[in-house]
N, C-alpha and C positions, 0 to 999 in steps of 0.2 A: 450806249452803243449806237444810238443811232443818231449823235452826235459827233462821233468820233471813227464813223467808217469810212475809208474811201477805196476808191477805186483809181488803180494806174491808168495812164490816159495818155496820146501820145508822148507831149511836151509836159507834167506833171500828174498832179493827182489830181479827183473829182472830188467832193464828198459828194457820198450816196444820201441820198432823201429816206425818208426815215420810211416811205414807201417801199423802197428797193431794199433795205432793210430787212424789213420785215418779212417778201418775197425770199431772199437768201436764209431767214432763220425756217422758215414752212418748208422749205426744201432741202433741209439738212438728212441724213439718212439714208435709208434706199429704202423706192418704191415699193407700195406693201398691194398695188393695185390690185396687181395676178392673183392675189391668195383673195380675195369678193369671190363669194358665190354667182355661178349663173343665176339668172331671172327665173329662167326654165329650164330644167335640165328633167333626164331620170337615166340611170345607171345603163335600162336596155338601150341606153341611145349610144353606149361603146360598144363598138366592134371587136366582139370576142377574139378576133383573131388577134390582132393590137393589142389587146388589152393580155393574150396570152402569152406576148413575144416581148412586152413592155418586163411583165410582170419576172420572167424566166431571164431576160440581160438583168434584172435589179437582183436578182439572188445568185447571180453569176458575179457580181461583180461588186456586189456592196454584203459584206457577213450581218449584220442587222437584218435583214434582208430573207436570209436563209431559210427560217423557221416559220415566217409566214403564209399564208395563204394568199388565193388574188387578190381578198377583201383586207385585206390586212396591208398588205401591200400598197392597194390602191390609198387606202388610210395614211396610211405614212408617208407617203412619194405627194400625199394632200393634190389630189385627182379628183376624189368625192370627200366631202368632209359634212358635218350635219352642223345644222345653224341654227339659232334659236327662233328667225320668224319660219310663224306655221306655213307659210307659204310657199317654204322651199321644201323638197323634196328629199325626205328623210330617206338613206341609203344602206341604213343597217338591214342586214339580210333577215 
């Protein structure tokens, strides 16, 4: 592959260096960044209110959704989620 990639280029093709290569195979997929845990976080740091009007459009509008509570909600929509280092902030009630 990283012999035989190229890239269009005005007037013909490039080939890609086995660098550039390698940069396109790391960045296939979609971004998983969003879903890391904060550093520091803790649950009273959501504003109830938000957190009440969030929770109330997701059971209005997704049937999954229905049957849960805030906490459950929040669980699933992955808002707060629990991580295995001790140093985050475990969120179960």
């Amino acid at each position: 592959m990283t012999r035989g990639s190229y890239v269009r280029v005005f007037d013909g093709d490039r080939l890609l260096s086995s660098y550039e290569v390698q940069l396109l195979l790391a960045s296939i997929g979609q971004p998983r960044d969003d879903e890391l845990p904060a550093e520091t976080y803790a649950t009273e740091l959501l504003d109830p209110e938000a957190v009440n009007l969030f929770c109330a459009r997701l059971r209005q509008t997704r049937p999954n959704f229905a049957d849960l509570d805030n906490f459950g909600v929040l669980r699933r929509s992955r808002v707060i989620i629990n991580h295995e280092r001790s140093d985050y902030v475990d969120c179960r009630p």
